[in-house]
N, C-alpha and C positions, 0 to 999 in steps of 0.2 A: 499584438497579443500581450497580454499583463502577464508578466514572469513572477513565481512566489517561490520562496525558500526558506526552508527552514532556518532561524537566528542561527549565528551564532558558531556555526560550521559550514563548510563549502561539502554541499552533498554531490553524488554523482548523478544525481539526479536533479532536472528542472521542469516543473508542474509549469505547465501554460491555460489559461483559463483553467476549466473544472476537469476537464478528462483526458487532457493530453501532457504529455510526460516525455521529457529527452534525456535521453541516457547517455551521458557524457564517453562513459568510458566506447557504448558501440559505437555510439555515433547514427543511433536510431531513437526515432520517435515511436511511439506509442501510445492506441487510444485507449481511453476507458472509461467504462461502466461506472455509474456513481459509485456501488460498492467498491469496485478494485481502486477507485481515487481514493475512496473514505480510508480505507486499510493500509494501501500504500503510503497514504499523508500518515495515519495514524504512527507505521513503523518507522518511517523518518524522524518523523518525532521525535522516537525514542519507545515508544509504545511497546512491552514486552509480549511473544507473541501466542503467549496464553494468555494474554488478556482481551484476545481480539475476539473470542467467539461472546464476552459480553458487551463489547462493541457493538456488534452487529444487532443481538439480543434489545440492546437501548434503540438503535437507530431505527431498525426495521419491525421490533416487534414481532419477532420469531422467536421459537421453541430452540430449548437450549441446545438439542440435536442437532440440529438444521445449521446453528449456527457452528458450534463445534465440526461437521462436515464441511460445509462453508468454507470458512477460514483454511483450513487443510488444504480443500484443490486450490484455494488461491495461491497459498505459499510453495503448493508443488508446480504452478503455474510461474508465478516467480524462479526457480530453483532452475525451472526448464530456462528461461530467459536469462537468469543472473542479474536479473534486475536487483534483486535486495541479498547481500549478502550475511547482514549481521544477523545472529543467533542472540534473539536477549531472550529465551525463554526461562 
């Protein structure tokens, strides 16, 4: 498997191929859906997380609704998991 990480800081996080992800601190892997890859790479980043419903809006060509809701269950999806802690909104 090709390991990628973000430059530049040791994240808790390590992306394996496109949709899988190991979470240092559990010590569990996790799969994902192109979107939750695309948003989770995005927030690693750096990506602050009102700007993620125009993410989606670019990538998938959906209504700014859709993606506004979107974004929200993913990062209550997140919250539940602790997978991403930082608040850059």
């Amino acid at each position: 498997m090709t390991e990628s990480k973000p430059a530049g800081r040791r994240s808790r996080l390590i992306f394996y191929q496109d949709q899988v992800v190991f979470d240092r601190v559990s010590g569990h892997f996790h799969r994902l859906n192109s979107s939750a890859a695309l948003v989770l790479r995005a927030l690693e980043g750096g990506m602050a997380r009102d700007a993620l419903p125009g993410l989606l809006e670019r990538e998938y060509g959906i209504g700014h609704e859709s993606a506004v809701r979107d974004a929200e269950l993913f990062l209550n999806d997140l919250a539940v998991l602790r997978l991403h802690a930082g608040d850059r909104s």
